[in-house]
N, CA, C and O atoms as a Tripos MOL2 file, in Angstrom:
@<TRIPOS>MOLECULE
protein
  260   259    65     0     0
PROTEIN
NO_CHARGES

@<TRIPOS>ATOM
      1 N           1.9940 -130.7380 -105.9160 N.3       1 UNK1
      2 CA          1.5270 -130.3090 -107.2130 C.3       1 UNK1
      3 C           2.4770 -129.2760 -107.8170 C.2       1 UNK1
      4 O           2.7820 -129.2980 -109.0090 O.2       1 UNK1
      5 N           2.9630 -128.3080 -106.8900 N.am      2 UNK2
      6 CA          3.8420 -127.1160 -107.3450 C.3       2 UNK2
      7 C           5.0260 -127.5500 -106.9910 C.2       2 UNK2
      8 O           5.1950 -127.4070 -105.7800 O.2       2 UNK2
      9 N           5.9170 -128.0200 -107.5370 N.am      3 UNK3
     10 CA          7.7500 -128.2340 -106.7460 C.3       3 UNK3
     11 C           8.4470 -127.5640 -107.2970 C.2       3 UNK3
     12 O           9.3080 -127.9980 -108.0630 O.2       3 UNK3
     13 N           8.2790 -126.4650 -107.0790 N.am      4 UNK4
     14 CA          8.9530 -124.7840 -107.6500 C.3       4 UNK4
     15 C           8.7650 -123.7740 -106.3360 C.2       4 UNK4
     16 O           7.9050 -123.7850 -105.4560 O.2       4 UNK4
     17 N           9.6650 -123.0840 -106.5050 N.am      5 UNK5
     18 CA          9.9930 -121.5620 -105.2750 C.3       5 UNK5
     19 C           9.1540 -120.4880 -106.0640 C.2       5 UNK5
     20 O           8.7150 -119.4880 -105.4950 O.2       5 UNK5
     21 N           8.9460 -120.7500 -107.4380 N.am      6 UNK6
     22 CA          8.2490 -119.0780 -107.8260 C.3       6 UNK6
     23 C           6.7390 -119.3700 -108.1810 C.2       6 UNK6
     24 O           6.2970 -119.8570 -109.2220 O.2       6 UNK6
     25 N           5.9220 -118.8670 -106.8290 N.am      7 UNK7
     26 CA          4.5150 -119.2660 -107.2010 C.3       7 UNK7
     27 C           4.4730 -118.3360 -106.1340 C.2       7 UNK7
     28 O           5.3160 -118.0390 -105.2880 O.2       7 UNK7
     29 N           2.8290 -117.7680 -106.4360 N.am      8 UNK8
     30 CA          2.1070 -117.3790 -105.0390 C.3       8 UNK8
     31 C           0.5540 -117.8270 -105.0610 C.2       8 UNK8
     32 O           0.1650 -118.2080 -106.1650 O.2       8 UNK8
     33 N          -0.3590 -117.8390 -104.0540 N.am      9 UNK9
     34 CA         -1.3350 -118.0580 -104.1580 C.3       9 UNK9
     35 C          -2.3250 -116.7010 -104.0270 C.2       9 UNK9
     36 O          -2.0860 -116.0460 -103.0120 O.2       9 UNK9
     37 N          -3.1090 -116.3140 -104.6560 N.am     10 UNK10
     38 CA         -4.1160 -115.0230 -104.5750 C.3      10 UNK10
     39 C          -5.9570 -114.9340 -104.7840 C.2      10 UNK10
     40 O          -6.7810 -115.7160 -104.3120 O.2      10 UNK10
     41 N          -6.0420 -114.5270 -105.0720 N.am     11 UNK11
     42 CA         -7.3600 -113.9690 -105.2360 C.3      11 UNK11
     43 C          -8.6530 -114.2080 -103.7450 C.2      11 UNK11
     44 O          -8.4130 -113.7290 -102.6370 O.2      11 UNK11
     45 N          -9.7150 -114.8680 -103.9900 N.am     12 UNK12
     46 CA        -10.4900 -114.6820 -102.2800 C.3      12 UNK12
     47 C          -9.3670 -115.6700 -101.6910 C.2      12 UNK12
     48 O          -8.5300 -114.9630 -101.1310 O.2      12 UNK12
     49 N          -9.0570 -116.8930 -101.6090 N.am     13 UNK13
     50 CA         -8.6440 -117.6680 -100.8430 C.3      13 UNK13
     51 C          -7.7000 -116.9600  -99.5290 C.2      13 UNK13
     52 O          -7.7980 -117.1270  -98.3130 O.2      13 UNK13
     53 N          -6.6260 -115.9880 -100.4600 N.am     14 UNK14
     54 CA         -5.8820 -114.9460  -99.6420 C.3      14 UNK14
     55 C          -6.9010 -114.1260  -98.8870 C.2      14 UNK14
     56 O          -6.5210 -114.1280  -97.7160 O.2      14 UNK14
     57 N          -8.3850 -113.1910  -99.0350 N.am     15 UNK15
     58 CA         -9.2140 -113.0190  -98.2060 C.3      15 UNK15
     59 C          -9.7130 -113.8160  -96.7270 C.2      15 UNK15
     60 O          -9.9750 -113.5880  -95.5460 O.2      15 UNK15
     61 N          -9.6270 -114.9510  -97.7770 N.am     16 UNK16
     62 CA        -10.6700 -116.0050  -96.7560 C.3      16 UNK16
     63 C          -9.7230 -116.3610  -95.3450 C.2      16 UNK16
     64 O         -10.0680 -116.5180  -94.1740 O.2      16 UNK16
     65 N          -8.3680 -116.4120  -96.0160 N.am     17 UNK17
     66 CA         -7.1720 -116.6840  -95.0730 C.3      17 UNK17
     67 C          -6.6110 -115.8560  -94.2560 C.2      17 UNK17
     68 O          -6.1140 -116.2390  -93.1970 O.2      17 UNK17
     69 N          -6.6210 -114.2130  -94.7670 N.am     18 UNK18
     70 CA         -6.6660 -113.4050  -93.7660 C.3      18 UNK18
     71 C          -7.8250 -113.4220  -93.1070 C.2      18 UNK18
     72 O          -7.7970 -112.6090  -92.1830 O.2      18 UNK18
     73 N          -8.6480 -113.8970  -93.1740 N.am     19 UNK19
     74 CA        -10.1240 -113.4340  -92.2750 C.3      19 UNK19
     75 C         -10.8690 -112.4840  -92.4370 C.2      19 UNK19
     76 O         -11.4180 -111.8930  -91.5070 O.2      19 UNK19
     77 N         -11.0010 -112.1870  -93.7050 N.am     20 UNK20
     78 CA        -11.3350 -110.5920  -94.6240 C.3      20 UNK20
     79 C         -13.0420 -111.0040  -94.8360 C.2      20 UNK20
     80 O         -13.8850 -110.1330  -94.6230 O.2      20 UNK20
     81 N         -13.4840 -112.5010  -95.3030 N.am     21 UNK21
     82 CA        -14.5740 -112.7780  -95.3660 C.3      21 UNK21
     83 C         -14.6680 -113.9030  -95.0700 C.2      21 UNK21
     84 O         -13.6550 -114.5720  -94.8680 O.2      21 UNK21
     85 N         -15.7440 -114.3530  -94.9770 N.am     22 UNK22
     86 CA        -16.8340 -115.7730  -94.7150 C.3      22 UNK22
     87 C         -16.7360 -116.7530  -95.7860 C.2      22 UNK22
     88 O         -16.7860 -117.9650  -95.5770 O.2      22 UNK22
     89 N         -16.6070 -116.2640  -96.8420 N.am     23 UNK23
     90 CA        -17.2930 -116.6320  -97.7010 C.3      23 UNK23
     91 C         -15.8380 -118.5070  -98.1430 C.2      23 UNK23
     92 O         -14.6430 -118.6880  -97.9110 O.2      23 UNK23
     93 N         -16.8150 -119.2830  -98.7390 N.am     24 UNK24
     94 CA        -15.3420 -120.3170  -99.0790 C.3      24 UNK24
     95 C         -14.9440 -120.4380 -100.2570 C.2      24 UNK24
     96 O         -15.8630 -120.9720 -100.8770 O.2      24 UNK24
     97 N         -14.0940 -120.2460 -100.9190 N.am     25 UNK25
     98 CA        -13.6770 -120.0610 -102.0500 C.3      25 UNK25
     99 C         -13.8350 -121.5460 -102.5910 C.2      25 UNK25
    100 O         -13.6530 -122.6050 -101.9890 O.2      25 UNK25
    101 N         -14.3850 -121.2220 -104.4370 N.am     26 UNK26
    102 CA        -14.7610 -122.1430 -105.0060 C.3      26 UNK26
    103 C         -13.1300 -123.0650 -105.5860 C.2      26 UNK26
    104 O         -12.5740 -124.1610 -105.5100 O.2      26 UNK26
    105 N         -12.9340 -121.4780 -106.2480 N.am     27 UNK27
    106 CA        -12.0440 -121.0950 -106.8710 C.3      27 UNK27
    107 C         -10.5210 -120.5540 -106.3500 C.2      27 UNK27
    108 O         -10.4800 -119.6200 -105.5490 O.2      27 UNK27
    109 N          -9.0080 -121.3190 -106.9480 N.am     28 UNK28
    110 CA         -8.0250 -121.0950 -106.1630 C.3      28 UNK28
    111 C          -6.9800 -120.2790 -107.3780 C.2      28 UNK28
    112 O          -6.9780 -120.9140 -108.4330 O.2      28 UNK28
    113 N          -6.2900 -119.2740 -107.4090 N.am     29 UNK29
    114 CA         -5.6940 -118.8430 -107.8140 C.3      29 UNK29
    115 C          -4.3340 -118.8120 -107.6470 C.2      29 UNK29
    116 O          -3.7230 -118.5910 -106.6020 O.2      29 UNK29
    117 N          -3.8480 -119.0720 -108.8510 N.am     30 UNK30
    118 CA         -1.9430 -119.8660 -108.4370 C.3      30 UNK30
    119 C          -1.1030 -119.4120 -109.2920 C.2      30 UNK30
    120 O          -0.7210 -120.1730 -110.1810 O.2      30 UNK30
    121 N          -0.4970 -117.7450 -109.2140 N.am     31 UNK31
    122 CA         -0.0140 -117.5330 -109.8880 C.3      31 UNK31
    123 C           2.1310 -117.8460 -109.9830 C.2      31 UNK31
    124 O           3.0110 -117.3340 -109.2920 O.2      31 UNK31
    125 N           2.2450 -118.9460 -111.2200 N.am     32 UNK32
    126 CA          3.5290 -119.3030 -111.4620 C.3      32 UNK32
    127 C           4.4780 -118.6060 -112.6940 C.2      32 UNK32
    128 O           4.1350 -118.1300 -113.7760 O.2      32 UNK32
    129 N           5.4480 -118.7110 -112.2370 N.am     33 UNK33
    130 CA          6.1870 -118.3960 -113.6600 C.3      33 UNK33
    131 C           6.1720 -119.7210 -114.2500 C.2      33 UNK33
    132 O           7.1620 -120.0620 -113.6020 O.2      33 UNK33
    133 N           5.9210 -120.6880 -114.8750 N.am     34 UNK34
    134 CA          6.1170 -121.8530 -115.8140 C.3      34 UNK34
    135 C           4.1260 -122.2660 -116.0810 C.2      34 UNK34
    136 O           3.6240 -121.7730 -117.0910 O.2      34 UNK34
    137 N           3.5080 -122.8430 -115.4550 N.am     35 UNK35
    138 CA          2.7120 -123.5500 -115.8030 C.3      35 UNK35
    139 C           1.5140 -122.1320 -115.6820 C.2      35 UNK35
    140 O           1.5160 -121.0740 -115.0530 O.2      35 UNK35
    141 N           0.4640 -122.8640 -116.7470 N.am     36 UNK36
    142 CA         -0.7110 -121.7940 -116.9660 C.3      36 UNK36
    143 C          -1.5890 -123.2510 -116.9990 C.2      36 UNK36
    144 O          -1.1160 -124.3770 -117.1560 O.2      36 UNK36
    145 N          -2.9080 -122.9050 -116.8160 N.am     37 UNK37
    146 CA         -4.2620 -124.1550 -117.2200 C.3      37 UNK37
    147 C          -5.0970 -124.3290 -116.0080 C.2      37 UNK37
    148 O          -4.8230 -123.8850 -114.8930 O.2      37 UNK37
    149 N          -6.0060 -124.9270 -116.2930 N.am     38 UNK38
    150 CA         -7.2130 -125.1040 -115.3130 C.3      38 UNK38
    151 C          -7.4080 -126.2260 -114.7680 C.2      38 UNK38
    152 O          -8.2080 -126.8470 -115.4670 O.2      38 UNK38
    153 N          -7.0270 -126.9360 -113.6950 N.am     39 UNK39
    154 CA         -7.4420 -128.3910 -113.0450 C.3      39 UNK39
    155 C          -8.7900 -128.3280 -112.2980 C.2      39 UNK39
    156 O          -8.9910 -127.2290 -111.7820 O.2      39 UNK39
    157 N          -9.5910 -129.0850 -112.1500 N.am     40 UNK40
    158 CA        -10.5670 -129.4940 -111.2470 C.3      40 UNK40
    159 C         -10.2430 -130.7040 -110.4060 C.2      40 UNK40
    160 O          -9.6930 -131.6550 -110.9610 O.2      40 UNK40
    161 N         -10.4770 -130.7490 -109.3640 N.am     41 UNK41
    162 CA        -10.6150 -131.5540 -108.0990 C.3      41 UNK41
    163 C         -12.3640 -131.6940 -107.3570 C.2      41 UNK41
    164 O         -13.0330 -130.9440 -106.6450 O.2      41 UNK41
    165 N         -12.5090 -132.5270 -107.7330 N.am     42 UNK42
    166 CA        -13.9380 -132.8900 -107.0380 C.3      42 UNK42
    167 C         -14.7710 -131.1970 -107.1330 C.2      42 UNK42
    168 O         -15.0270 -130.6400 -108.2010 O.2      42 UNK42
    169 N         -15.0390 -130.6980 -105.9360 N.am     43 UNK43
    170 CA        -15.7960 -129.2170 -106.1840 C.3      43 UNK43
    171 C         -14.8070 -127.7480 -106.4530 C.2      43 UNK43
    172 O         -15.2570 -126.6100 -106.5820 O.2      43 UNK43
    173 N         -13.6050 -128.0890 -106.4850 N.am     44 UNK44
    174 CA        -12.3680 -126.7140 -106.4100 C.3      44 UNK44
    175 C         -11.8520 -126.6990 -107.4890 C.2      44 UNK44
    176 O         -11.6400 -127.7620 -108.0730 O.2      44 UNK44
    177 N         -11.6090 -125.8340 -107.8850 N.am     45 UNK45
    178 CA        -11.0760 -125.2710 -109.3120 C.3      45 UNK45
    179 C          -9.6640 -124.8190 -108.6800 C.2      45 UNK45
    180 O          -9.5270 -124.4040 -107.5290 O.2      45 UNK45
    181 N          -8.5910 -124.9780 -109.6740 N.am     46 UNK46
    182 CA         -7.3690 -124.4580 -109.3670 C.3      46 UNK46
    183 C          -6.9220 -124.1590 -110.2940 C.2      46 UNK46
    184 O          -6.5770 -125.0560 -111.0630 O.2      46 UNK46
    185 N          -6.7180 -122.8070 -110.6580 N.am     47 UNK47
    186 CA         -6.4450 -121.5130 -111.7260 C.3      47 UNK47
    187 C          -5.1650 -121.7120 -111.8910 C.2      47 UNK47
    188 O          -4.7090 -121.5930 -110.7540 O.2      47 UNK47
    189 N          -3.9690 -122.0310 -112.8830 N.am     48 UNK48
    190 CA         -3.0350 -121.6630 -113.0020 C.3      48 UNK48
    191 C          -2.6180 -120.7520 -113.6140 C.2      48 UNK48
    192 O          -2.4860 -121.0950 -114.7890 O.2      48 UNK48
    193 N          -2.1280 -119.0360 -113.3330 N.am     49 UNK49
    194 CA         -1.6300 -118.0970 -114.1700 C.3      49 UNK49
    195 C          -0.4400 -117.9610 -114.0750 C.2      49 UNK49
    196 O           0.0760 -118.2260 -112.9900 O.2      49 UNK49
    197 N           0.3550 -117.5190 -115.1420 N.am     50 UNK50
    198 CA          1.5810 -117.0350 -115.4880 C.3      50 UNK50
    199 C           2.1120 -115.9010 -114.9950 C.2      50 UNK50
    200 O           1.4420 -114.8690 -115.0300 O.2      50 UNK50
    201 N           3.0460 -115.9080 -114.6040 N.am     51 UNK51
    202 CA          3.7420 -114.1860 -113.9040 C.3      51 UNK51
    203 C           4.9790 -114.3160 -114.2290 C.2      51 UNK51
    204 O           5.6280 -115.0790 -114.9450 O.2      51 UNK51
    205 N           5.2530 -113.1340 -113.3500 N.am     52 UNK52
    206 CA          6.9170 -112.5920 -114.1770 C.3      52 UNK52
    207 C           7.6850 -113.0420 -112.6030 C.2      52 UNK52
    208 O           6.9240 -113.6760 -111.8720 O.2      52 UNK52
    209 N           8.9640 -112.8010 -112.0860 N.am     53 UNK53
    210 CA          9.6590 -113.1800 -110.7520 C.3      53 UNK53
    211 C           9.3920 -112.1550 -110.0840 C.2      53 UNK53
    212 O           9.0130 -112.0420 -108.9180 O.2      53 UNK53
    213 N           9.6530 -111.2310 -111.0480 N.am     54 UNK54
    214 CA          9.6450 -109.5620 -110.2310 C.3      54 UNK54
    215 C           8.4430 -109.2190 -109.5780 C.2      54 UNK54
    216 O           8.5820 -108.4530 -108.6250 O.2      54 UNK54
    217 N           7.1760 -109.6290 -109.8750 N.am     55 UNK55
    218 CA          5.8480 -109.6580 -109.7410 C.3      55 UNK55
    219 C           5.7390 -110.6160 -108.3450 C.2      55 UNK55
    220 O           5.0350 -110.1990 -107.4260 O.2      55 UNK55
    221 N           6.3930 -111.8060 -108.2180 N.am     56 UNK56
    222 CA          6.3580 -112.9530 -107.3190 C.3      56 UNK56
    223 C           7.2820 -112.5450 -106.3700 C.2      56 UNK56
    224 O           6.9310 -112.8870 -105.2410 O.2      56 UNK56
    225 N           8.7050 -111.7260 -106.4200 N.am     57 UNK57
    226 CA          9.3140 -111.4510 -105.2030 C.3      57 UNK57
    227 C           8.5870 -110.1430 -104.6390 C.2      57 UNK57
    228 O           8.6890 -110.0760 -103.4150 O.2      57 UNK57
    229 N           7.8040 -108.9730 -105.2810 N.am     58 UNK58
    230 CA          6.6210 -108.4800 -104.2960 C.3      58 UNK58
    231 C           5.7110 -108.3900 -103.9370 C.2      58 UNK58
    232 O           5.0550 -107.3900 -103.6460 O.2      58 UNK58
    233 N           5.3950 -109.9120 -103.8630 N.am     59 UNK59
    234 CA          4.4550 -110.3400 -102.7270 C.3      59 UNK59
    235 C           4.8950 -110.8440 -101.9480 C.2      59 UNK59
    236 O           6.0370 -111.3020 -101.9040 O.2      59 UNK59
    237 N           3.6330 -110.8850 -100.7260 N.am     60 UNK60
    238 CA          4.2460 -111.3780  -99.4490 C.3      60 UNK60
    239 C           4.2290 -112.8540  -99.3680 C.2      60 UNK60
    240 O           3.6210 -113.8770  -99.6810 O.2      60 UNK60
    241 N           5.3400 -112.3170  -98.7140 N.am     61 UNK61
    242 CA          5.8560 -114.2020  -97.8680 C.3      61 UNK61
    243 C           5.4860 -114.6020  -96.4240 C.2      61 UNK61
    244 O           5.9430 -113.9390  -95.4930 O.2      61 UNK61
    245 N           4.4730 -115.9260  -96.1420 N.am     62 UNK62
    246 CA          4.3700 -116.3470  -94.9780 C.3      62 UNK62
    247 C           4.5760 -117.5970  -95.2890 C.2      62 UNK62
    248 O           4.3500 -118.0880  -96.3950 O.2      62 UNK62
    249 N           5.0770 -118.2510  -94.1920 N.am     63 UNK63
    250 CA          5.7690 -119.4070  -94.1690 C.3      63 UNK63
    251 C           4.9450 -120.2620  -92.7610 C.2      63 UNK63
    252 O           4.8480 -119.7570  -91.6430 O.2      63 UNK63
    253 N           4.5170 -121.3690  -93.0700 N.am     64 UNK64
    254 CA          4.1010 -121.7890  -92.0820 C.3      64 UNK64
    255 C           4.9170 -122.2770  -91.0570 C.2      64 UNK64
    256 O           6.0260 -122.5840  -91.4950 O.2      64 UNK64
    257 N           4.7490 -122.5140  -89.5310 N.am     65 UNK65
    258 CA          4.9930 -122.6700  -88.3740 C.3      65 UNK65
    259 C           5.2700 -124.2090  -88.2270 C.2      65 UNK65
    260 O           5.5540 -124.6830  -87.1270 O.2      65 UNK65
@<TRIPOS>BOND
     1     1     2 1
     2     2     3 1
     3     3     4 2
     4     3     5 am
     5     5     6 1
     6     6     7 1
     7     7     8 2
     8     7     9 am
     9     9    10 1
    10    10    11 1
    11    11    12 2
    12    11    13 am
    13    13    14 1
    14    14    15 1
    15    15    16 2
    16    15    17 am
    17    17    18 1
    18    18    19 1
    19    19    20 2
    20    19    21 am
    21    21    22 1
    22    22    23 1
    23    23    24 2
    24    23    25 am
    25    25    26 1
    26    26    27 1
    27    27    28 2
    28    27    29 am
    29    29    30 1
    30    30    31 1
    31    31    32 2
    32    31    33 am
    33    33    34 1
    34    34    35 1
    35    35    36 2
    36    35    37 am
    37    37    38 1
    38    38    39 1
    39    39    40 2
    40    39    41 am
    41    41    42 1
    42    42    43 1
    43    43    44 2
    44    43    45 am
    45    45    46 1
    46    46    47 1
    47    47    48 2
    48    47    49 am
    49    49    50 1
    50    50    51 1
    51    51    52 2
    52    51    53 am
    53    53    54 1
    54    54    55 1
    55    55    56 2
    56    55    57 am
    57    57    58 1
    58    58    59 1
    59    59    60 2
    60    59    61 am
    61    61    62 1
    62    62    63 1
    63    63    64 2
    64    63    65 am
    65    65    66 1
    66    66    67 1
    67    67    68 2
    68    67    69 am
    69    69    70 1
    70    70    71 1
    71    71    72 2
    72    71    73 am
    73    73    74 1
    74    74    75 1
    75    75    76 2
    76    75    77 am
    77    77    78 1
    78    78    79 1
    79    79    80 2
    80    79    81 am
    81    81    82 1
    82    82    83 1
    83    83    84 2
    84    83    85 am
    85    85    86 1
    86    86    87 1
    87    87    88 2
    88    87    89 am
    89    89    90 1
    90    90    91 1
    91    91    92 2
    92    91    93 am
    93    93    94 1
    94    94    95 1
    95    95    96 2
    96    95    97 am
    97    97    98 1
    98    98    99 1
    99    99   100 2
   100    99   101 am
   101   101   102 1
   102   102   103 1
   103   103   104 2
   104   103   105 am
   105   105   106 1
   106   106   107 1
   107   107   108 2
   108   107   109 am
   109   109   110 1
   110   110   111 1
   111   111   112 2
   112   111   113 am
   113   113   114 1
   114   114   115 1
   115   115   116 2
   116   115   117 am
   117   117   118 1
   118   118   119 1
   119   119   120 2
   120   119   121 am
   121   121   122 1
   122   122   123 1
   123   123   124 2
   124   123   125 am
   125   125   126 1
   126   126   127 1
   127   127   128 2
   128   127   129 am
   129   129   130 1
   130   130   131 1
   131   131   132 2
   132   131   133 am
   133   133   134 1
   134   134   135 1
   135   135   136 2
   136   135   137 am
   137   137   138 1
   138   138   139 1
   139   139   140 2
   140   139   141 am
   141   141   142 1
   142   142   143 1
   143   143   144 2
   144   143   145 am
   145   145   146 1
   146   146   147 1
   147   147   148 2
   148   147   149 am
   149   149   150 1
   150   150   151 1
   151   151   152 2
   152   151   153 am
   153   153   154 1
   154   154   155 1
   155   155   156 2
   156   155   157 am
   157   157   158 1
   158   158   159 1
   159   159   160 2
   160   159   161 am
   161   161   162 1
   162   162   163 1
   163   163   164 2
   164   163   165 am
   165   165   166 1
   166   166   167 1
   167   167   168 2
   168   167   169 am
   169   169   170 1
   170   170   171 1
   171   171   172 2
   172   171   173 am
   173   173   174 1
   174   174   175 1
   175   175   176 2
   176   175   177 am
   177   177   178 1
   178   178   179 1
   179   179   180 2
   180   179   181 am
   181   181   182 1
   182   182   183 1
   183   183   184 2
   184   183   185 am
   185   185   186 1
   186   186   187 1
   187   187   188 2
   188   187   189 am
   189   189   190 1
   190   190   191 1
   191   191   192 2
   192   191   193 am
   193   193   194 1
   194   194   195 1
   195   195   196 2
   196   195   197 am
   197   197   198 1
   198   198   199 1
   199   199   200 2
   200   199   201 am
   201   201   202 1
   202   202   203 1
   203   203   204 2
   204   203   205 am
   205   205   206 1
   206   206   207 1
   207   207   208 2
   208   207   209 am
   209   209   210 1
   210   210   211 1
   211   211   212 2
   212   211   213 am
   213   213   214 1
   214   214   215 1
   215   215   216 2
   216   215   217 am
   217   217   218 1
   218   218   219 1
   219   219   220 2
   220   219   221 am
   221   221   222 1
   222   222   223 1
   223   223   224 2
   224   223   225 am
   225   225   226 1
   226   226   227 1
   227   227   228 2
   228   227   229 am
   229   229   230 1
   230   230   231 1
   231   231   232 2
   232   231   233 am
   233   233   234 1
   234   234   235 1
   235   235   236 2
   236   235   237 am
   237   237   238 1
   238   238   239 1
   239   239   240 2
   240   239   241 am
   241   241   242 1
   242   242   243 1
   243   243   244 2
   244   243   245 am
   245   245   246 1
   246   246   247 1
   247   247   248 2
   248   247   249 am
   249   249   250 1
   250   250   251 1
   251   251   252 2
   252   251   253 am
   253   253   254 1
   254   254   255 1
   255   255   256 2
   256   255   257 am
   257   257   258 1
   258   258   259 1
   259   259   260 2
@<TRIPOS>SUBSTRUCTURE
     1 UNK1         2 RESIDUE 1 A UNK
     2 UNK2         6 RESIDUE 1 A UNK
     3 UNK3        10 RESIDUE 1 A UNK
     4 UNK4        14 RESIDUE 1 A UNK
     5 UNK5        18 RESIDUE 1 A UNK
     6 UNK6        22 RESIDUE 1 A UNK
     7 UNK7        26 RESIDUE 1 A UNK
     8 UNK8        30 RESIDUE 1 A UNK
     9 UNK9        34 RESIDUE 1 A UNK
    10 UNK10       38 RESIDUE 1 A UNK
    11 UNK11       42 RESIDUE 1 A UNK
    12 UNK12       46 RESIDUE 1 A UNK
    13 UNK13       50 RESIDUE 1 A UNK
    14 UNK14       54 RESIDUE 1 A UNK
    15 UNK15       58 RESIDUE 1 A UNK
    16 UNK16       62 RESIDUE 1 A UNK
    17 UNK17       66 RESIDUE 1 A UNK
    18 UNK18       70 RESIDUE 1 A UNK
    19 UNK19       74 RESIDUE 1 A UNK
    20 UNK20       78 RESIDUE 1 A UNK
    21 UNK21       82 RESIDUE 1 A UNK
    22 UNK22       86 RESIDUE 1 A UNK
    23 UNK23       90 RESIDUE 1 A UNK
    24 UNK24       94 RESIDUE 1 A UNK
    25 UNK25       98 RESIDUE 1 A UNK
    26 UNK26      102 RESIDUE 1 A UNK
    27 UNK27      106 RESIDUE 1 A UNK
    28 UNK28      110 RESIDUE 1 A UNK
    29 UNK29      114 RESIDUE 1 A UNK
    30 UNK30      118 RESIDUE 1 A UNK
    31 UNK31      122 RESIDUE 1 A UNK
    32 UNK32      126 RESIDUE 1 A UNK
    33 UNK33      130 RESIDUE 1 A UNK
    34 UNK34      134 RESIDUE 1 A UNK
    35 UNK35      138 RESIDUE 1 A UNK
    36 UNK36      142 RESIDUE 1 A UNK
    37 UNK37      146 RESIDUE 1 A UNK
    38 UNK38      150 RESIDUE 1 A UNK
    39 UNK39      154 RESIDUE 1 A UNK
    40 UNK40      158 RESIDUE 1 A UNK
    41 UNK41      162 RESIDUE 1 A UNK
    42 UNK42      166 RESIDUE 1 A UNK
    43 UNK43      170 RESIDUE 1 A UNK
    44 UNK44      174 RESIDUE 1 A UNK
    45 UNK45      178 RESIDUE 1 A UNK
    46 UNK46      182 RESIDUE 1 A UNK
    47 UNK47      186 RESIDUE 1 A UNK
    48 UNK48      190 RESIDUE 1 A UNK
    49 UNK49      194 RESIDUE 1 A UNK
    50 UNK50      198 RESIDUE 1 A UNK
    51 UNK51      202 RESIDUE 1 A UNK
    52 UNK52      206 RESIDUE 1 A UNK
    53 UNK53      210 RESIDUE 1 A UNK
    54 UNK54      214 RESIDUE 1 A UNK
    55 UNK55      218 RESIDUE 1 A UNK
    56 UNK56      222 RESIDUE 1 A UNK
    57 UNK57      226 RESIDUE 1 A UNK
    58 UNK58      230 RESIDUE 1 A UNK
    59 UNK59      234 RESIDUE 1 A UNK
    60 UNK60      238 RESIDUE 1 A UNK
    61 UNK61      242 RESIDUE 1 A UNK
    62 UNK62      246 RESIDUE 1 A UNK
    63 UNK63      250 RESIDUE 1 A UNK
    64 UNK64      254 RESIDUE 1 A UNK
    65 UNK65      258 RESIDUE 1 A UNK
């Protein structure tokens, strides 16, 4: 869906993924520099917001295994 390097993902999902809460996120937050808008997928919402690079290179980076 994203085939871009400048994105991060935030809001609970980043909770839920550290293990901060229980709870399952309805809602996914995707902040990019290019695309903004709202998709639905069956029950998940996926937020697209706008950011700057400078904003996206300080956050953290994990990379999966």
């Amino acid at each position: 869906m994203i085939n871009e390097k400048d994105y991060f993902i935030g809001g609970w999902v980043t909770a839920n993924y550290r293990m901060l809460t229980e709870q399952v996120p309805m809602k996914i937050k995707v902040f990019t520099t290019k695309r903004q808008g709202i998709k639905k997928y069956l029950t998940t919402t996926i937020i697209f917001k706008r950011t700057t690079i400078k904003r996206i290179k300080d956050a953290v980076i994990k990379k999966n295994q």
